[in-house]
Structures are given as structure tokens and as C-alpha cells.
N, C-alpha and C positions, 0 to 999 in steps of 0.2 A: 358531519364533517364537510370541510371545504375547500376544492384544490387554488390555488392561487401560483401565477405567474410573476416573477420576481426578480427584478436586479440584486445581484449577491450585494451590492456596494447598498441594498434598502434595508437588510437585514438587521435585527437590534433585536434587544431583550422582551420586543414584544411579542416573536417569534418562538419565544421560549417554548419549547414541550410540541411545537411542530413537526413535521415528518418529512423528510427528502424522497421527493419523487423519485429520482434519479442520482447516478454519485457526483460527485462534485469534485472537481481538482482543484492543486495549488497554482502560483503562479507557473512554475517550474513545468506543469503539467502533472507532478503525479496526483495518485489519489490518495486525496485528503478523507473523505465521507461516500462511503457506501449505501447505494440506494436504501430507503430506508431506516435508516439511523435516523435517530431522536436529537432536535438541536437544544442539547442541555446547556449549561454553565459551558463545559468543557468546550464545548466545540465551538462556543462564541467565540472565549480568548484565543482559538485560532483562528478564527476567522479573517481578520487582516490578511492572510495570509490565502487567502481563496482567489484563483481568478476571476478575473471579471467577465460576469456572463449571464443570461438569463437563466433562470431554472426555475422548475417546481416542483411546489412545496405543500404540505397536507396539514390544514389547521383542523382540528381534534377538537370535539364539542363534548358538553356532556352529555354520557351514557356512548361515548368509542373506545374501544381496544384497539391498540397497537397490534398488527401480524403474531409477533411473539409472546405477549399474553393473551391473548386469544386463543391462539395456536397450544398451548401450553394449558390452558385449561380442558380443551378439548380430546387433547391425547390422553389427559387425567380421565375421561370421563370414559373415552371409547377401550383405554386399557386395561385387563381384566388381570384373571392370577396368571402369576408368570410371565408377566412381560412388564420389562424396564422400561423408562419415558427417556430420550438422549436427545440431548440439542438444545437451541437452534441450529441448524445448519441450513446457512442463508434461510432463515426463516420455517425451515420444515424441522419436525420432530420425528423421529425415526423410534418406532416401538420393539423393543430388543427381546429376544428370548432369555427372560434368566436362568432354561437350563433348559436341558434335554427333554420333548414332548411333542404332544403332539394339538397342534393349532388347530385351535376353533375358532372360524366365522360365522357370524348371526349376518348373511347378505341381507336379506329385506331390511335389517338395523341399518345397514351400510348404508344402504338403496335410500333410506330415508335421512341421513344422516346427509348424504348427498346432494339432496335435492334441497336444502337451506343455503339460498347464497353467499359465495363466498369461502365453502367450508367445503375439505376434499379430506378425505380419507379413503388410505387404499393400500389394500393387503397381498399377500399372498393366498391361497388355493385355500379351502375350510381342508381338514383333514390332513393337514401335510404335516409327515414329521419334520420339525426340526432339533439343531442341534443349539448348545448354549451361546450367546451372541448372533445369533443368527437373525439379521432387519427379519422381520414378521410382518410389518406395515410402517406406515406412515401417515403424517398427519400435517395438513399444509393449510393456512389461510391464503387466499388468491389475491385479493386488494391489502396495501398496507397497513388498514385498518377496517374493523366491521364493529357494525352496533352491539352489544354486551347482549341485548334481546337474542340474536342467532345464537351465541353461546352457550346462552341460558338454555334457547331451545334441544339444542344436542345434548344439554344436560337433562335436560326432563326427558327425550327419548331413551337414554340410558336407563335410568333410574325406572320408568314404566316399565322396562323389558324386565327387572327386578334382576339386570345382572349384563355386564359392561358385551360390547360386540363382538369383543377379542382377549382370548383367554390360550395359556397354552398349558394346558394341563401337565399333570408329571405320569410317568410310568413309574406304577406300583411293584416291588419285587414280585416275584410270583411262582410258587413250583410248576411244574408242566412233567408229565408223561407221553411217552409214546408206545401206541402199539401198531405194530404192522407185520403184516399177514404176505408181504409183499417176497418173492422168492429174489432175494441175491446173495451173492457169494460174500464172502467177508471182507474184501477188500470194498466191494460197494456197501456193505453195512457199515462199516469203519467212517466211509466219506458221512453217510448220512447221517450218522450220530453227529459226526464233527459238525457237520452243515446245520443242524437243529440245533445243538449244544452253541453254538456260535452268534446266533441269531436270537437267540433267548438270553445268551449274556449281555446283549447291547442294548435289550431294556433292564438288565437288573435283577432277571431272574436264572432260574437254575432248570437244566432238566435231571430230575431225580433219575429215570430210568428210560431205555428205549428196548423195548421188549418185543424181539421175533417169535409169532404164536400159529401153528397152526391156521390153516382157513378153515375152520371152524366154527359156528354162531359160540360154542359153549366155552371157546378158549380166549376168544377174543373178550367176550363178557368177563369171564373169570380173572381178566389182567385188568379191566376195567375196576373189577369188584375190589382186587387188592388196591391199587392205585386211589381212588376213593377212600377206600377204610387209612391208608396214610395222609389221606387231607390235603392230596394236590389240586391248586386252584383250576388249572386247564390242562384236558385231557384230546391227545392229537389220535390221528388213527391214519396210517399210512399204508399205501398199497391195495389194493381190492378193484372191483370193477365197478365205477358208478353207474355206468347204464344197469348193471343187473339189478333188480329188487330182491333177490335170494343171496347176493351177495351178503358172504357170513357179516362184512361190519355192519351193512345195514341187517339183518339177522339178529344183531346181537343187541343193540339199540332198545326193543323193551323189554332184553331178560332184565336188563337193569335198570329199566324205570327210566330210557330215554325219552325223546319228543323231538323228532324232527320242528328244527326253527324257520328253514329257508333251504329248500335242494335248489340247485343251480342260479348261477351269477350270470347278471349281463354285462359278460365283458368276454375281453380277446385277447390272448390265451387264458384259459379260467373256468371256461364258462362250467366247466361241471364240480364245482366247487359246492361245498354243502354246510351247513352248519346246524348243529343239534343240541342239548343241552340236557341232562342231569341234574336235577334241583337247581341250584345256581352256578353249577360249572358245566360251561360252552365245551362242546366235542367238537371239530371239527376237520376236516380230511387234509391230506397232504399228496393231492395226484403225482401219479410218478414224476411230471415235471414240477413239478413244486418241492420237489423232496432234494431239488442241488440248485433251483436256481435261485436269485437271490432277489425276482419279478414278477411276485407270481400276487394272484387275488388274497393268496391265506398271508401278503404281505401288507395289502392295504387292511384286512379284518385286525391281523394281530395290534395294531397300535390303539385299537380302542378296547380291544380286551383288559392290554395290557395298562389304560388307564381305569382300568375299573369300569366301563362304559357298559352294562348290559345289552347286548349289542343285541337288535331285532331285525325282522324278515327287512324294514323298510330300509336299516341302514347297509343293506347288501344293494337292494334294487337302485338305490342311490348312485351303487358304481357305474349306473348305466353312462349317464350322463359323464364321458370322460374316460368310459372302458375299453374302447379299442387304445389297448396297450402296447403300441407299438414302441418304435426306439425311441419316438420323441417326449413319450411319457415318463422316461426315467426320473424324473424330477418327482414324480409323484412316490416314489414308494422310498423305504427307507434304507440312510449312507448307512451301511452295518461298520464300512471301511475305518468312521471317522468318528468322533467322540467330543468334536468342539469345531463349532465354523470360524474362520481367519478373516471373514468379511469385514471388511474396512468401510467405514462410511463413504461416502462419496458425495463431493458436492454437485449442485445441478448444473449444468453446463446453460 
């Protein structure tokens, strides 16, 4: 490609399929041609009508794309399941959520996706729920044209990964139980139920039962044993004392053939959060503060349960990085409030 400096009054059909550096007005002053734009057929026959001025202009060799296919082949490449491609806007493609999930980023993909010049993509957080329409990322060429080679090459980083950088998974329905050992009065078991029942309808699942048992090792098992023989996917366990190791839930853990996965989270508030598992259904606890707030660690775990994610010791120690959960983290855990984001595109200022 070639930039060239130009009297509008030199302009002719040789120009054809060129690129405007810059927008262009009428005599009048307004704008006629937005940086950018392609000097087709169309824009010639108005051309007469262009003030007179120098500008420039981007001649186009073979093997260059345009911003906007380029642009467009690349968000094809980096968008995975569940995210729409939308645009141009001024040039950028906005990667959409086609429903309620929870987003996955491959950064080292990014990282190298990045480092090709010319070529930007860029996301939101790996692990953030979102809701449907909700921007997830973006995908921008910088110069108004680049060689069809960097394309290619984003395309061959994808295709090695054996699966695109950005994907937003869906939440699978799912039954869920609860058992808690935990002593409160009924008006606080009523909230709890609603608080659990509530938060489990927002991905699509149900909770079959919330059952007050004895602190017990052999009662808590025994609601575990029923729960299991009716075939709920995740089983919760609320109340008890995580520092003790005689504590009846942990007690109760190998009468049924549990396996501690991961005791405690690095993060703030959290951090004694645990998670366990049962053949292929995750146990995991709901400390007294987790059992009403709507901020808590068993917030960030539940969205990958709940895509079917087999979740392991590493994907807890992950929360380190990002765990002091304080108020300005709230972006990170999930809007139970909301059911569809009203985000409007926006153009670049």
C-alpha cells in the first residue's frame, strides 16, 4: 500500500478502490466522505462537489484489506460459541453475547493475537458472567488497511489453539440440594431458602430441597445419601465450622464416598471456602456469609459448575489473582437482579 498527497480537483477514475486518509467536506463545508471510506463509482459522481483542498489518500496493492474486512475476518476467527460478530462501528466489530453465560478468555491467545501488527482485540475479564447482548470484546484494525498475511496469521493462531479465544458458554439446568446443620430460627431459614432458591433460578436450575439436619456426621450423610439416590447434580452443605476437622460436614464427607477437591480460597471475604466432590457431583459449602449475600467465592465457583465445567483444586487457586473482593470487584460476580443487558453500542469518540 501507498499513502499519497493530493489535490481533490487531481482526483479521477484512477483513484478508483482507494482509501481516504481523512474525511473530506463539501464546498458548503459539511461532510461529504468519512475517514476511511472507499472512493467507489458513487463517491466519484459526487465529487464535483468536494472542496478544494489537499488530502490523503491510501492506494491499495495487491494482497491489502480494507479496516473493515480485515476487521471482520478476524472477529470471525477470535469468536467462539455464543458470541455474535456486530459492525462496523467506525471501523471496530463489537463481539456480542448471544445469551446468558459465562465468558471465556484464552489471554496468552490474545497476547499473541496482539502482538501481529495492526491488529487489537480486547475483552472483558475470562470468567465474568454475562448477560445476553452484553459487548464481551472487540475487535479493531488500527491502520486503514493491513496485508491479508496478518489475517491469515490470526487465523492460523486460532485454528492451532484447536478452538477460537472467546467463547461464552451457556448455563446448563441443574437440580442442586441443600443440607445445613446450621442453627436458625425459621424466619432465617425461610430467607435462606429464598436466597439459594433465587440464585439457582438465574442460571436455570432448581433447588429440589433445603434440609435442616442435625450436627451429626451420620445425618448429614443420610440427606446427602437421599439426595444422590434422586440424581441431583450439585450438592451445597451450609453452616458448620470450617476451622474444625471434626466438624460433622467434614465427618460426613467419606461415609459417602466424598474427596476433598480444594479447602480454602485465596481471596477476601472467602477465604474458607472449600469444595469437595462425590463421583461427578461438586459438594461445596455456603459459610454463614455466603448463605444471604449475593458476593461471595461459592459466587464466582457456581458459574462454572453451572456450565458443566468440572471445576479442579487449580480453578479456585486462580481466584487469587483478583481476590481481594472488595466493593470495586462487584463487576466480577454475577447480576442475579437482571436477565438481559440494555448496552447500546457506542461509537469511539
Amino acid at each position: 500500500m501507498r499513502a499519497h498527497a493530493m489535490r481533490t480537483a487531481d482526483v479521477t477514475t484512477a483513484q478508483l478502490g482507494w482509501l481516504l486518509l481523512q474525511d473530506v467536506r463539501s464546498k458548503d463545508g459539511k461532510r461529504l466522505f468519512r475517514k476511511g471510506a472507499v472512493l467507489g463509482p458513487a463517491a466519484l459522481e459526487r465529487w464535483p462537489d468536494v472542496e478544494a483542498a489537499v488530502i490523503h489518500v491510501l492506494e491499495l496493492e495487491a494482497g491489502d484489506l480494507h479496516e473493515d474486512v480485515a476487521g471482520l475476518r478476524i472477529a470471525a476467527a477470535v469468536a467462539g460459541e455464543g458470541i455474535l460478530v456486530k459492525g462496523p462501528i467506525q471501523s471496530r466489530y463489537n463481539l456480542i453475547a448471544a445469551h446468558k453465560g459465562l465468558l471465556r478468555v484464552d489471554p496468552e491467545r490474545l497476547k499473541q493475537i496482539n502482538r501481529i501488527e495492526g491488529v487489537t482485540v480486547f475483552s472483558l475479564l475470562d470468567r465474568q458472567t454475562v448477560l445476553p447482548a452484553k459487548v464481551v470484546a472487540g475487535v479493531k484494525v488500527t491502520p486503514s488497511a493491513i496485508p491479508e498475511a496478518r489475517v491469515i496469521e490470526v487465523e492460523q493462531l486460532c485454528r492451532a489453539a484447536g478452538h477460537p479465544p472467546l467463547a461464552v458458554l451457556p448455563f446448563a439446568p441443574k437440580r442442586a440440594a441443600v443440607v445445613a446443620t446450621e442453627g436458625l430460627n425459621e424466619r432465617m431459614r425461610a430467607r435462606f431458602r429464598e436466597t439459594v432458591a433465587r440464585k439457582l433460578h438465574w442460571y436455570g436450575s432448581t433447588v429440589t430441597e433445603v434440609r435442616f439436619v442435625d450436627s451429626e456426621p451420620e445425618a448429614v450423610a443420610a440427606a446427602w445419601r437421599d439426595f444422590l439416590s434422586d440424581g441431583v447434580d450439585i450438592l451445597m452443605a451450609a453452616g458448620g465450622n470450617t476451622i474444625d476437622p471434626l466438624d460433622p460436614i467434614f465427618q460426613a464427607l467419606p461415609l459417602v464416598g466424598g474427596q476433598m477437591v480444594h479447602f480454602g480460597a485465596p481471596a477476601h471475604p472467602g477465604s474458607m471456602f472449600w469444595l469437595a466432590r462425590v463421583g461427578n457431583v461438586p459438594i461445596f459449602n455456603l459459610a454463614s456469609c455466603s448463605m444471604y449475600s449475593s458476593a461471595t467465592v461459592a459466587d464466582l465457583i457456581l458459574p462454572l459448575v453451572m456450565t458443566g465445567q468440572h471445576v479442579t483444586s487449580d480453578d479456585i487457586i486462580e481466584l487469587g489473582y483478583g481476590g481481594l473482593l472488595e466493593r470495586e470487584m462487584a463487576f466480577r460476580f454475577p447480576d442475579y437482579a437482571a436477565e438481559a443487558s440494555d448496552e447500546a453500542d457506542a461509537d469511539e469518540s
